[in-house]
Every structure is written in structure tokens, then in C-alpha cells.
MIDOSE-1310 file (N, C-alpha, C; in nm, 2 decimals, decimal comma, always signed):
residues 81
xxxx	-1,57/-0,74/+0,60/-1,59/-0,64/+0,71/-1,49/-0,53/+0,69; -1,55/-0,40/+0,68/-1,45/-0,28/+0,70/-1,47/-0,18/+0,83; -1,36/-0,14/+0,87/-1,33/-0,08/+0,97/-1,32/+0,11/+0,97; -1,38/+0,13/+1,01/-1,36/+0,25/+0,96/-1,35/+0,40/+1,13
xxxx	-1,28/+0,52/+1,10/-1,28/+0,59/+1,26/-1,35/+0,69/+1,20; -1,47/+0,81/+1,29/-1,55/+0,91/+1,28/-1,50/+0,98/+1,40; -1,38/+1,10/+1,38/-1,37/+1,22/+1,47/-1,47/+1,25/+1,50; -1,56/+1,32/+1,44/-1,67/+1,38/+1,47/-1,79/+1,34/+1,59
xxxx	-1,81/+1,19/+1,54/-1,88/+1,13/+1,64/-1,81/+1,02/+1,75; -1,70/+1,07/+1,74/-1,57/+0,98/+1,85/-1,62/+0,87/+1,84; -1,62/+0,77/+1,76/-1,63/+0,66/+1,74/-1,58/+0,59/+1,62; -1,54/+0,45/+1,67/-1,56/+0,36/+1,54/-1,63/+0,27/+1,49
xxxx	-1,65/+0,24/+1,36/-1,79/+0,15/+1,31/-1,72/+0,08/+1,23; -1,80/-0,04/+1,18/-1,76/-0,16/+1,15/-1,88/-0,16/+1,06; -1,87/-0,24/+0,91/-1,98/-0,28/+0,85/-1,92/-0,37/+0,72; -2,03/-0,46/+0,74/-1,99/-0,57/+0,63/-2,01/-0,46/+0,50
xxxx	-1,96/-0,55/+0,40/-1,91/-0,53/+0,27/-1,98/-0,64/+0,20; -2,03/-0,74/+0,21/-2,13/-0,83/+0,17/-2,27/-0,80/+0,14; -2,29/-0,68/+0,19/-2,48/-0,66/+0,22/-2,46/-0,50/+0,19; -2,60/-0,50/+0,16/-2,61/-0,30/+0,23/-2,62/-0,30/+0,33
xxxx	-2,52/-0,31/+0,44/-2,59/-0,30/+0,59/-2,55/-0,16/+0,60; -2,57/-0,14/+0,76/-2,59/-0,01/+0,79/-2,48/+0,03/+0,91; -2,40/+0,07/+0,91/-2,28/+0,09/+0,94/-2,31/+0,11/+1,15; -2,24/+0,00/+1,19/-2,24/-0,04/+1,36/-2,15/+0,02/+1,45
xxxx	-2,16/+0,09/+1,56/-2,03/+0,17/+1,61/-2,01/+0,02/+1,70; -1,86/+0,02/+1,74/-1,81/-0,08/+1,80/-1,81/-0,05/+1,92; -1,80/-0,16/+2,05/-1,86/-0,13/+2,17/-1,73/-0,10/+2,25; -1,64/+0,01/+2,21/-1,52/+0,06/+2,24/-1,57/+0,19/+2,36
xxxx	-1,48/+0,20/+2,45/-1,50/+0,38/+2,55/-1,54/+0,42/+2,49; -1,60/+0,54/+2,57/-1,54/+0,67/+2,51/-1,45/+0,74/+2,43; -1,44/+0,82/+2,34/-1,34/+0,86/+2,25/-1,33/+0,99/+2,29; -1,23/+1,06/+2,29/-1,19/+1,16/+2,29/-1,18/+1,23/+2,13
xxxx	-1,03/+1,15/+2,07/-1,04/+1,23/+1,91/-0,98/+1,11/+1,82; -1,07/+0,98/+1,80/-0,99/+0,91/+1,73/-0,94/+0,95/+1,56; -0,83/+0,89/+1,56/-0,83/+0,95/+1,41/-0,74/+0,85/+1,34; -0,73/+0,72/+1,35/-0,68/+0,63/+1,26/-0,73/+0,48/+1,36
xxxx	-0,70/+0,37/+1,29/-0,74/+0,29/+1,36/-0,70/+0,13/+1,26; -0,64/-0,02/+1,32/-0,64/-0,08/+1,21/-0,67/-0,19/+1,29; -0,67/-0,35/+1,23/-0,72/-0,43/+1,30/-0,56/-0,58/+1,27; -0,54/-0,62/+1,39/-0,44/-0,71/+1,39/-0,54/-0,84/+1,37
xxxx	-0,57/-0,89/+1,24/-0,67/-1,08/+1,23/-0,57/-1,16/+1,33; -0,46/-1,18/+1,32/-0,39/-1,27/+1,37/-0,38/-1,28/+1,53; -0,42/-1,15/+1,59/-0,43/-1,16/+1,76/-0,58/-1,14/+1,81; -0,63/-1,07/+1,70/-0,80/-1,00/+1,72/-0,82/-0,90/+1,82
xxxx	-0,71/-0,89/+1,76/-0,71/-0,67/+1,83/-0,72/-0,55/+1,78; -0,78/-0,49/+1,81/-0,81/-0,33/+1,72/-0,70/-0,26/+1,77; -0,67/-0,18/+1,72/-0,58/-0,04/+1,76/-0,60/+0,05/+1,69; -0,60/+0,19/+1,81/-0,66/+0,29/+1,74/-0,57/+0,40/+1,78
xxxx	-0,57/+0,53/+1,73/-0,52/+0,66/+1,80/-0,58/+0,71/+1,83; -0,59/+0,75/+1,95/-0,69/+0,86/+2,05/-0,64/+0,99/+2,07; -0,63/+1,10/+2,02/-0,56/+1,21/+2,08/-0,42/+1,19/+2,03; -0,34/+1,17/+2,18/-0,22/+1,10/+2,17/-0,20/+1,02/+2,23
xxxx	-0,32/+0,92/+2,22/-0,25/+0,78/+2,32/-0,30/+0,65/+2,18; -0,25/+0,57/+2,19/-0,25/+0,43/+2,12/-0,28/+0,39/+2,17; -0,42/+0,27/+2,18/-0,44/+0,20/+2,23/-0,51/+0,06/+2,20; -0,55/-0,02/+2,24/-0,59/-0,18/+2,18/-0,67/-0,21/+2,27
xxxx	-0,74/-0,33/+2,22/-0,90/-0,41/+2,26/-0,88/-0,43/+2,17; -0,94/-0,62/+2,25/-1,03/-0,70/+2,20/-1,16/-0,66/+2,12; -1,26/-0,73/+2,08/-1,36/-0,69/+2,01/-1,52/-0,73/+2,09; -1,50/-0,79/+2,21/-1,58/-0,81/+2,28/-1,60/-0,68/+2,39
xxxx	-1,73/-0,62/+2,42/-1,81/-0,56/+2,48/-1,70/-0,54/+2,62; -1,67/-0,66/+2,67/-1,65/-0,67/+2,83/-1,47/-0,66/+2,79; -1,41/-0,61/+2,68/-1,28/-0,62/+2,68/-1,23/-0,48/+2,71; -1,14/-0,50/+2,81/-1,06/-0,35/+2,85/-0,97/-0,28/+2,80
xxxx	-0,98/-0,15/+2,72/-0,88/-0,10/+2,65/-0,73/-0,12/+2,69; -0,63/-0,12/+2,62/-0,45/-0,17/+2,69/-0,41/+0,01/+2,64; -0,38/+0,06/+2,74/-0,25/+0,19/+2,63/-0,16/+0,13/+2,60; -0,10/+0,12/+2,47/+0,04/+0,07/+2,41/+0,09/+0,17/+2,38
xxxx	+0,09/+0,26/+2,39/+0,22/+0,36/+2,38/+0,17/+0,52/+2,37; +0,24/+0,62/+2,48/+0,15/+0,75/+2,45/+0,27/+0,85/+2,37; +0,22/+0,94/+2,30/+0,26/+1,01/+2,17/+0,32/+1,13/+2,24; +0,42/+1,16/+2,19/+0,52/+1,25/+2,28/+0,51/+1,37/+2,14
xxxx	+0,41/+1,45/+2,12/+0,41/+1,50/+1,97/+0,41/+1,64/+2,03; +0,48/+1,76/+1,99/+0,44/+1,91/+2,08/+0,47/+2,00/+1,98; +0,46/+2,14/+1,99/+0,49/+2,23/+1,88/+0,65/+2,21/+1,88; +0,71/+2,19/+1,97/+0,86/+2,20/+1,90/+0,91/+2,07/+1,83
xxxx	+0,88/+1,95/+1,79/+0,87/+1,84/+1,76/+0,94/+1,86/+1,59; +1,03/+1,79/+1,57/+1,07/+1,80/+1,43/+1,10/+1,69/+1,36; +1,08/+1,61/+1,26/+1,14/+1,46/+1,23/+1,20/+1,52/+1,16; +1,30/+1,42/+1,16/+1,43/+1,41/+1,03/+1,46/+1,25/+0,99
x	+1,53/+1,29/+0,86/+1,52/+1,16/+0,77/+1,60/+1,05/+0,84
């Protein structure tokens, strides 16, 4: 199975790798602007970036998004090594 995120259509999709299947959006909210996303096997949680919020779900329909951490990112923002 690969995971994959579409800004464009604020969604993510999921599609086996075994078959030609046809690529399934996941039964996640609403999206605002996802733009990365990866999957924890060991807890069976997705996480994804929304904009600037992080957040996780389960993979079941009836599972409620968690914020885990919001992104403090602005034009004055600078990293250093």
C-alpha cells in the first residue's frame, strides 16, 4: 500500500501496489492545504501537515483527527545550524 498527499484536491489517497487499482481518497476531514503526510505501522496512525497544523488519525471513518503540534512558521522566521 502507498500513501500518497494531493494539495490540489485537499486530499489524501491510498492505493495498493499489488494490482492496477485505482487510487482511493482516505476518509480524513476536510483539508485545507495538505502537503506531506506519513504513516506510523506500529500505532496505525497517519500524520499529515495541514497548512500549519500537524495532525493524526486513525484509519477508520469514525476516527477523530488529534492536533499534535501547530507550526509557528512567519516571514520573519530563520533557522540556523
Amino acid at each position: 500500500m502507498i500513501f500518497f498527499v494531493d494539495p490540489y484536491h485537499k486530499q489524501v489517497y491510498q492505493m495498493s501496489l499489488s494490482s492496477s487499482s485505482t487510487p482511493q481518497g482516505m476518509p480524513l476531514p476536510r483539508m485545507d492545504y495538505p502537503v506531506s503526510m506519513d504513516v506510523d505501522r506500529s500505532t496505525g496512525k497517519l500524520f499529515w501537515i495541514d497548512g500549519k497544523k500537524i495532525l493524526s488519525s486513525g484509519f477508520k471513518k469514525t476516527d477523530t483527527p488529534t492536533l499534535v503540534h501547530e507550526l509557528m512558521i512567519g516571514m520573519n522566521c530563520t533557522l540556523s545550524n
